[in-house]
N, C-alpha and C positions, 0 to 999 in steps of 0.2 A: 368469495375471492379465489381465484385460480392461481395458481402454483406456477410461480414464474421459471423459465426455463434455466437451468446453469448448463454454459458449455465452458468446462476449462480450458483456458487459452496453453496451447503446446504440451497440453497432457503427458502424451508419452514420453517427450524428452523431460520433462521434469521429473517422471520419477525414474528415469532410465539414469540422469542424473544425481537422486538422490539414493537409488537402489544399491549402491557400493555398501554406502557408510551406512546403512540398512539393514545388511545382510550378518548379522548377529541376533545372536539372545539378549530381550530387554533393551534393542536398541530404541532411543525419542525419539521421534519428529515432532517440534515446533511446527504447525501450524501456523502462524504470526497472524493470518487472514482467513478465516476458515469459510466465512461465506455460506452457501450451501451445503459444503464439503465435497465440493467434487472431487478436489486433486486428493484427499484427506482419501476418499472412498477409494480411491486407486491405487495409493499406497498401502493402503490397510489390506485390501486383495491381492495383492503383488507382492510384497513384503512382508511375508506369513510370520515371519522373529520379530518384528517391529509394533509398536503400538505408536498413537499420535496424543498429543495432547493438542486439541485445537482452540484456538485464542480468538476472539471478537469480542467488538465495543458492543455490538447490535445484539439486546437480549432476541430478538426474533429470529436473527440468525443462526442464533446457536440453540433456539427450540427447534428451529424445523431440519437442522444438521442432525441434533440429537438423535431427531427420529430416523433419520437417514441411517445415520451408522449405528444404530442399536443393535443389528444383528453381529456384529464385530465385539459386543459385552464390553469389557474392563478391557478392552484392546483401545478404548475411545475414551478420550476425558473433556470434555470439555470446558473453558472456562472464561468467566466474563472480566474482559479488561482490554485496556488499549496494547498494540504491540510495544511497546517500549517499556511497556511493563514488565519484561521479562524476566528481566533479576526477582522481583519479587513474585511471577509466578513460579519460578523456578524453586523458589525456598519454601512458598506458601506446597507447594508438594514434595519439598523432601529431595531434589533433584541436586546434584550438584553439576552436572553436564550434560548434551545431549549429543546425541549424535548427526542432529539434522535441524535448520530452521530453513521454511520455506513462508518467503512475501511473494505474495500477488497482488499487486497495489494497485489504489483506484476505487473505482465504487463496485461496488456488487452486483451481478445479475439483478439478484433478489431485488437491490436497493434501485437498481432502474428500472424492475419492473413491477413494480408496486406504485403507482401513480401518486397517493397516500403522501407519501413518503416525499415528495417533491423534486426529485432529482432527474426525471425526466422533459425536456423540452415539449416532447409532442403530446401532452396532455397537460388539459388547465387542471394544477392544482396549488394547495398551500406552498409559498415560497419555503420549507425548512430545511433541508438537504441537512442535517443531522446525523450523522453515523449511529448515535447510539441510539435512536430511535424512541426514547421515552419520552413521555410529553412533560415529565418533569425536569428534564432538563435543562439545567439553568442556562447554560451557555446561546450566547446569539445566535439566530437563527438568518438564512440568507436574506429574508425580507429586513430583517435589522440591519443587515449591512447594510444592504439598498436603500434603506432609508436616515441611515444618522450617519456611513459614510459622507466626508466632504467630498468634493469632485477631483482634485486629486488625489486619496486613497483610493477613490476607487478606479480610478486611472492606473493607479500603481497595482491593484490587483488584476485589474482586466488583462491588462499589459505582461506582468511578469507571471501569474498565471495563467492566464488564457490565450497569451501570443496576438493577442487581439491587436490588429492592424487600426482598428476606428475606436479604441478606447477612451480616447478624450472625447469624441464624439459623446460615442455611448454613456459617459458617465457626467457630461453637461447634461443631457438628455433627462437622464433617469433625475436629476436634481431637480431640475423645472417641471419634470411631471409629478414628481411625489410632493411637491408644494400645492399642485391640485387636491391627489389623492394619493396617502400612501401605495405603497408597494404590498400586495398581499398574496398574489398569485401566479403563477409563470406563464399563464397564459397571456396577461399584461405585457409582462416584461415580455416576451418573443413580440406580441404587438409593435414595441417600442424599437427592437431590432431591424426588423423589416422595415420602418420605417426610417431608422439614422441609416443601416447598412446603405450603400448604391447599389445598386441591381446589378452591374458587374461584377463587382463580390459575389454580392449572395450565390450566383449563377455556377461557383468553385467553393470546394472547401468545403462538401456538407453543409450539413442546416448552419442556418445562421447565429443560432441561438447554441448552438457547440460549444466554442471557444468561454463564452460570458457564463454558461451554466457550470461548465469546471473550474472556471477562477472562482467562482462563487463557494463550490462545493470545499476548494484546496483551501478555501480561506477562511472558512467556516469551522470546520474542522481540523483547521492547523497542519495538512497532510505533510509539510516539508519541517518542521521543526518535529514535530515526531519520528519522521525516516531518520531524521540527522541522531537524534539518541537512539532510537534503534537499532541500527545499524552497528554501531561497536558493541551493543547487550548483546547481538545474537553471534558475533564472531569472539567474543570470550566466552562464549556459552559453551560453544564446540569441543567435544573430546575431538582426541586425535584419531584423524580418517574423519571426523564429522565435517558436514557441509553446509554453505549457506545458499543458497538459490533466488533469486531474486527475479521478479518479472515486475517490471514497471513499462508506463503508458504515456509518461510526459517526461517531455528533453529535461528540465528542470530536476525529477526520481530520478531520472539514467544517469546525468551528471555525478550526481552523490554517489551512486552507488558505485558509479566507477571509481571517486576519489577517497573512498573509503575503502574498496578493494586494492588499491592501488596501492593505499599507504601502507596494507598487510604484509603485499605483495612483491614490493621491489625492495633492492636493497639499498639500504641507508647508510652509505658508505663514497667515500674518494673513488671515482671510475679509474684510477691510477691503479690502485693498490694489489701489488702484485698476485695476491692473494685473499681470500673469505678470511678473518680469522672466525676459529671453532665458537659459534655460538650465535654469531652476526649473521648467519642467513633467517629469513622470513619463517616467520611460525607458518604463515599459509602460502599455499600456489594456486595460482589461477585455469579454473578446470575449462571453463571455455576461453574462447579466442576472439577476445574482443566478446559486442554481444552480438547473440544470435536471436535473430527473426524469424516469424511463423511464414512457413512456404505459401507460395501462391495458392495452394489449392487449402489450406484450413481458411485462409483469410477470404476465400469467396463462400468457405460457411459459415464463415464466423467474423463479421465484418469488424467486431471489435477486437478480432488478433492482430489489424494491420496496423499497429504503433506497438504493438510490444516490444521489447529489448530482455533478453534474459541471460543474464551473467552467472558465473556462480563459483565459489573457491573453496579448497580445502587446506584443513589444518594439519598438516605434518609434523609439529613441532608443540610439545607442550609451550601454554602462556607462560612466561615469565612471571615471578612471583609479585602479586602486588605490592606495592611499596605502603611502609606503615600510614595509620590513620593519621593525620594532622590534628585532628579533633575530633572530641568523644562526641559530637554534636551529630545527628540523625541527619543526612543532606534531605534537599525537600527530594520527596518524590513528585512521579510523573500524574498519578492518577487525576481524573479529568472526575 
């Protein structure tokens, strides 16, 4: 098996980004996505006072990271869990803040380029697009969805994941043919695309099989209900001067992420009032302007920079103190 390539999408503004709240002794960086570890590997070079701890669901991911950044020692920790588990990898090491979390959201190099693994269109393999990559994992797999979704849910998936303009098509389609034969591998299903799509489509917009294999992957794997608790874990996480960075790839990620910056960021206050009172400004500010996108020239080496969006805020202001527990009762956690 051949070593699938990692190029990290806006590399050097990410850590040029992250480099401020860096530049100490013992300063974290969260990882959230560690992937390969490419952006991991350039911080860890870059930011000589810094170590990372890096986070993934995918045990595979985080052996061949391992080996990546093994020359960087105890500068590297790595650990298995989904990112929304932060609170508790935070405590499971002793951490009470860090100074940095970094999301790259989406699938993985690794994860499209391992055929295996099912997440690529241009190769017939098993339907499972699974992040955590074990084959004992319980959770449904995209050929599941394909086949015991009704034709509305999976309208609703195609649709509000995929942006997919022929959804209803596509998922009468995919019903009447999995009463032949189930669904078991994507080389089928892109069959079935080309087929519902009209050739004026297909002809714009990249392969056809695009849109339908990331509604599939975002639904599989829950990607938007775990950004949504993620998201406020990694901005209490933050000591002051620490940052969050985010790089997302679908309108749907960018959304949240904006309204979740947003709600850090602005003030919560009468636009009359002649004055801040002491205490009422925002723990965090907003370190980009709006978000920012990969130049024309990475995006012709690197065809998947061209939807990135990357935002990113910092915290100025200690969090305010949590408000006591309601009950002694354990809330559920996130773990999958």
């Amino acid at each position: 098996m051949s070593a699938p390539l990692h190029d990290p999408v806006m590399l050097d503004r990410v850590v040029a980004l992250l480099a401020p709240a860096l530049d100490r002794d013992d300063a974290v960086l969260i990882d959230a996505t560690l992937g390969l570890g490419g952006h991991s590997e350039a911080v860890l070079a870059r930011c000589p006072r810094a170590r990372v701890v890096g986070v993934d669901r995918d045990p595979e991911a985080l052996r061949r990271a391992g080996e990546r950044l093994a020359p960087f020692g105890d500068r590297f920790t790595g650990v298995h869990a989904v990112y929304d588990e932060i609170p508790a990898v935070l405590a499971r090491l002793g951490l009470r803040g860090v100074a940095g979390v970094l999301f790259d959201l989406g699938v993985s190099s690794m994860q499209l380029d391992l055929p295996e693994r099912g997440f690529a269109y241009a190769v017939d393999a098993p339907l499972d697009m699974r992040m955590d990559g074990g084959p004992e994992d319980p959770r449904p797999t995209a050929a599941d969805v394909l086949n015991t979704y009704t034709a509305a849910q999976l309208t609703r998936v195609l649709r509000e994941y995929g942006e997919e303009r022929f959804a209803a098509k596509i998922a009468q389609a995919v019903v009447r043919e999995r009463e032949v034969e189930p669904f078991t591998t994507s080389g089928r299903l892109v069959e079935l695309l080309y087929r519902v799509i009209p050739a004026p489509a297909r002809r714009t917009g990249g392969h056809p099989g695009k849109r339908t294999f990331q509604a599939l992957r975002m639904e599989v794997n829950d990607e938007l209900a775990v950004l949504r608790r993620a998201l406020p874990a990694a901005i209490d996480a933050l000591e002051v001067g620490g940052r969050v960075v985010v790089e997302s790839y679908h309108s749907l990620e960018d959304r949240l992420v904006k309204q979740a910056f947003a709600a850090v960021t602005t003030l919560d206050l009468p636009p009359d009032l002649p004055f801040v009172p002491e205490g009422a400004e925002p723990a965090l500010r907003a370190v980009t302007r709006g978000a920012e996108q990969a130049s024309p020239e990475e995006v012709a080496l690197n065809p998947r920079a061209a939807s990135v969006r990357l935002r990113a805020v910092e915290r100025v202001r200690p969090a305010p103190p949590s408000p006591p527990a309601r009950s002694a009762r354990a809330t559920r956690g996130a773990a999958r």
